[in-house]
C-alpha atoms as a printed R data frame, in Angstrom:
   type eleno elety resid chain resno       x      y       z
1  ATOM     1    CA   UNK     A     1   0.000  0.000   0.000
2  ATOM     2    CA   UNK     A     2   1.901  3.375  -1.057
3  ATOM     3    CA   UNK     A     3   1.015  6.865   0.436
4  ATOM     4    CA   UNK     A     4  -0.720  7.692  -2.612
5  ATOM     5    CA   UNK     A     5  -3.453  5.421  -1.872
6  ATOM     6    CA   UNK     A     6  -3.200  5.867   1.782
7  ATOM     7    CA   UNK     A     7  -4.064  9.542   0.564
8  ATOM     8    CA   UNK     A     8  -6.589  8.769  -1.690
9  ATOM     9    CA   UNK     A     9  -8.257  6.451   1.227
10 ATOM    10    CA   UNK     A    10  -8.238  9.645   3.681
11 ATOM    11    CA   UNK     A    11  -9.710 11.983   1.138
12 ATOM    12    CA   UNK     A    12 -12.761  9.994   0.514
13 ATOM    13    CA   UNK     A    13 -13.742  9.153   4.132
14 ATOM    14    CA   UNK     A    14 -13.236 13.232   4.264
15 ATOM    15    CA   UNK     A    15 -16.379 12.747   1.797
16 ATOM    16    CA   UNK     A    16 -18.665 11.664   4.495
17 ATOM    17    CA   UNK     A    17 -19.351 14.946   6.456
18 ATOM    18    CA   UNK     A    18 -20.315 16.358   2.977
19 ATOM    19    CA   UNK     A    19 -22.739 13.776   2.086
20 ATOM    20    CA   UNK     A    20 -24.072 14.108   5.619
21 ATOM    21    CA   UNK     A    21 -24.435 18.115   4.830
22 ATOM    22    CA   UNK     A    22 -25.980 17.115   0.933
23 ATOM    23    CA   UNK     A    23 -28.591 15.123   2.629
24 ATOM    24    CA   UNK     A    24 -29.729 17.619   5.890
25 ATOM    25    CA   UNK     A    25 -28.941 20.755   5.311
26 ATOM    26    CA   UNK     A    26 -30.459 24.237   3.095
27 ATOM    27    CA   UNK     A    27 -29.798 25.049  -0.292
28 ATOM    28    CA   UNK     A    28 -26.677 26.964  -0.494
29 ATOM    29    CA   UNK     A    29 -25.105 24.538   1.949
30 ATOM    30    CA   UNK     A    30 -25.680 21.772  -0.475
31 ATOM    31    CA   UNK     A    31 -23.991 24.148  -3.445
32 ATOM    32    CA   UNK     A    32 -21.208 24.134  -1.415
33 ATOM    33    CA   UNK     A    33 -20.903 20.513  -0.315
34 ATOM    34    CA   UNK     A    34 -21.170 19.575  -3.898
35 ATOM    35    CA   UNK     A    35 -18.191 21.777  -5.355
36 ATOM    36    CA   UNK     A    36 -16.192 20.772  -2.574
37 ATOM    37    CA   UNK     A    37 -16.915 17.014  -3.394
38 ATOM    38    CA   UNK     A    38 -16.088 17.581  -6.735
39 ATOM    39    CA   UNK     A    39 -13.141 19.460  -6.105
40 ATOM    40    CA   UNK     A    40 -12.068 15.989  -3.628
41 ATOM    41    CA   UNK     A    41 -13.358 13.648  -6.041
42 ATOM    42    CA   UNK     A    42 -11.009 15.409  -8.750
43 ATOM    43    CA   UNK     A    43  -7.942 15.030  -6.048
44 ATOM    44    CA   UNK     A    44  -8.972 11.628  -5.677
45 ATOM    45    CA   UNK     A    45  -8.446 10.586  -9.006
46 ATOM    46    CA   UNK     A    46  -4.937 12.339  -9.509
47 ATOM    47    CA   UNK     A    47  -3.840 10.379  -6.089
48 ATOM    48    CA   UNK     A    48  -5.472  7.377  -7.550
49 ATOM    49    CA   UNK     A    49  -3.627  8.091 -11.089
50 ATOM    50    CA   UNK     A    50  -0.285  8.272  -9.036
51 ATOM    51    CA   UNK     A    51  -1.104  5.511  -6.651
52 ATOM    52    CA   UNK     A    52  -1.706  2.822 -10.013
53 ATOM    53    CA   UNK     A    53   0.216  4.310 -12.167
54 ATOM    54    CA   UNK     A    54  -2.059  4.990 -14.988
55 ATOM    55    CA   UNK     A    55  -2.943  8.193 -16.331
56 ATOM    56    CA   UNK     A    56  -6.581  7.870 -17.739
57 ATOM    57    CA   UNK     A    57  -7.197  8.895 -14.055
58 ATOM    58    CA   UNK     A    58  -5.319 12.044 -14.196
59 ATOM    59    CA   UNK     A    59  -7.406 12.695 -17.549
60 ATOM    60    CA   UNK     A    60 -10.589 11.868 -15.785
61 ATOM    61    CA   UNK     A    61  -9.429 14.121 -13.114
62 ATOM    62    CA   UNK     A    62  -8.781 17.165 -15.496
63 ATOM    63    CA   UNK     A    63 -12.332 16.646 -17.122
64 ATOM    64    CA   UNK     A    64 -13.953 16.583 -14.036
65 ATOM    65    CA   UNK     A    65 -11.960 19.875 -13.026
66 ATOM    66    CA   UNK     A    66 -13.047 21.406 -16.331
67 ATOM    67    CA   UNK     A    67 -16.864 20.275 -16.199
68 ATOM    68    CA   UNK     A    68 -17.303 21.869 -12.524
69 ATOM    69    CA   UNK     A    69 -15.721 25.164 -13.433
70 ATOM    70    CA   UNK     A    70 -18.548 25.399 -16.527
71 ATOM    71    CA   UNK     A    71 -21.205 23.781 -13.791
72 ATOM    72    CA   UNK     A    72 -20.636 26.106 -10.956
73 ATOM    73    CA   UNK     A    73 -22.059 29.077 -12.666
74 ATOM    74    CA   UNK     A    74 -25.204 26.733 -13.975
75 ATOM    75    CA   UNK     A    75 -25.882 26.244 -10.588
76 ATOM    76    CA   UNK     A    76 -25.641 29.703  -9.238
77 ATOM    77    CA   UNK     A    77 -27.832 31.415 -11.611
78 ATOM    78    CA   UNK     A    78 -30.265 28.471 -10.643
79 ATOM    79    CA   UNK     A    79 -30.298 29.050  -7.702
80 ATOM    80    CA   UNK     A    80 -30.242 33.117  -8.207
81 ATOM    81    CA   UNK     A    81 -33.881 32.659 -10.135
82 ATOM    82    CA   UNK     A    82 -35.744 30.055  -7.713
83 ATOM    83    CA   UNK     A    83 -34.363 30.858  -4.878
């Protein structure tokens, strides 16, 4: 077991508070939780990619980065009309 996946084994039980906060809390809470999970789920892969050695991770990792920077808006101005 190398650090890597020691790290990538500490990042996603860091996950659970923020599925905890997804599931009881208001609206802009939830925003939050969810960009931070993405942001750990993106850091998850790239420790992943480094932990196995193979970097379609690191690729998945960079999509995902790209995706949530375009999504982030989407979901403010959602919010911004309904809410």
């Amino acid at each position: 077991m190398s650090a890597w996946f020691i790290a990538s084994l500490a990042l996603l039980i860091g996950m659970v508070p923020l599925l905890i906060v997804l599931e009881r809390t208001d609206t802009v809470s939830r925003l939050i939780a969810l960009e931070t999970l993405t942001v750990m789920t993106a850091l998850v892969l790239l420790t992943l990619a480094e932990a196995f050695g193979r970097s379609f991770y690191a690729m998945l990792a960079l999509i995902l980065a790209l995706t949530s920077v375009v999504g982030s808006p989407v979901y403010a101005r959602f919010l911004e009309r309904y809410l």
